[in-house]
C-alpha angles and dihedrals in degrees: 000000000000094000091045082055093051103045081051102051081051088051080052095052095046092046090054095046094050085052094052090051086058093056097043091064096038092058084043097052103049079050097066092036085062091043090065092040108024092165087065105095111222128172119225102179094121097052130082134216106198097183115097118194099186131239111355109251091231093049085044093053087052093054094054099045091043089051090056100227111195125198094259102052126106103223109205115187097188085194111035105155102185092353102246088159102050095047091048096044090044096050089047098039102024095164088061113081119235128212129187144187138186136166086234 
């Protein structure tokens, strides 16, 4: 019985993995449908990307000129994930020193 249940809870998985693929390219490929007609509205509210690419560099560069680094500061991002931060504020403000932490 243990072993039915789990043979069961890896048919699941793979069920849901192979759901999430679908929608994967189907997200992907309306995307590139709407790259060669971008007037054309589309919705996109039941798909899922499940990529995540981190902080927007764009985002990332604001943060840093609205938080005023000077040449002398130490900047420490406790969290920094890919590090979007630090990379913005250090090629902006290369004489500050950047630290950054992360659980991975």
């Amino acid at each position: 019985e243990t072993l039915r249940a789990g043979q069961e809870e890896e048919q699941e998985e793979e069920e849901q993995e192979e759901e999430q693929e679908q929608h994967s390219r189907e997200w992907r490929q309306q995307r590139d449908e709407g790259d060669e007609d971008k007037n054309q509205n589309r919705q996109h509210s039941h798909l899922v990307n499940f990529k995540f690419s981190g902080l927007r560099s764009t985002v990332a560069a604001a943060m840093c000129n609205l938080a005023g680094i000077c040449s002398d500061d130490v900047v420490l991002d406790p969290a920094c994930g890919r590090g979007s931060i630090l990379l913005e504020g250090f090629m902006s403000h290369s004489a500050a020193q950047f630290v950054g932490l992360d659980s991975e």
